[in-house]
Each structure stands twice: as C-alpha cells, then as structure tokens.
Phi, psi and omega in degrees: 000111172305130158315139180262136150217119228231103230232096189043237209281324183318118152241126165235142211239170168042219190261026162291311182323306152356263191316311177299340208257318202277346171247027176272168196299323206281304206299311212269318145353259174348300195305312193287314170316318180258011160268349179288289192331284226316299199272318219291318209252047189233027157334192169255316180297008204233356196260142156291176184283186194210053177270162160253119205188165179268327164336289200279004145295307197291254202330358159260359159313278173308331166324287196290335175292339176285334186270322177284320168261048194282335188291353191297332196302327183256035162268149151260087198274106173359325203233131134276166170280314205280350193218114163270131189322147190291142179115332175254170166250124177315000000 
C-alpha cells in the first residue's frame, strides 16, 4: 500500500507524498535532525569499514543509532566508574 498524504482538498500518494511529508514543519524537523547525526558522527575514526563481516554490521549498526541519538552525545553524567563529583567522598 503506497503512502497517502492528504493536504486540504489535495491528496497526494506514492512519492509526491514523500516529498510533500518532508517540507511540512515536522518532516523538515526530522530531515535537519538526522543530517545533523550525518555530519556530527562521519568523522573518519567514527565512519565504519565497508568490510562484509558480522563486526562491520555491528558498527554500522552503531553508526545509526549514534545518528539517531547524536544529542545523548553532549551529556555529561556526574557520576563514572573512575570519578566521583568534586566535593564528595567515596
């Protein structure tokens, strides 16, 4: 079943629907967010190999979920194994 997409009286299917779903605010939301992942993780240490392997699924595996969770990427969590926050005692 081809995607629908239904715009006041218009309705448009298959991939004019696409193209229409990609400049409504959300859609276009989505795009820059995951062209943000695109460039923020395709460093050269961060683009996986182009091996054929069960290794090299898994990193590309992790590729996209690193494209997909790139804002977790700027957290800082208080607490590590090696450091405890300045100020406490183990």
């Amino acid at each position: 079943m081809p995607i629908r997409y239904v715009s006041g009286s218009r309705t448009y299917s298959g991939v004019a629907a696409y193209i229409r779903i990609i400049f409504t605010p959300a859609g276009l939301f989505i795009a820059i967010y995951i062209l943000v992942g695109v460039f923020y993780n395709t460093a050269p240490p961060h683009l996986p190999t182009m091996a054929f392997s069960l290794a090299a699924l898994h990193s590309w595996v992790q590729y996209f979920i690193s494209i997909l969770l790139w804002p977790l990427s700027f957290w800082d969590s208080p607490f590590t194994v090696a450091r405890w926050p300045a100020g406490s005692t183990p």
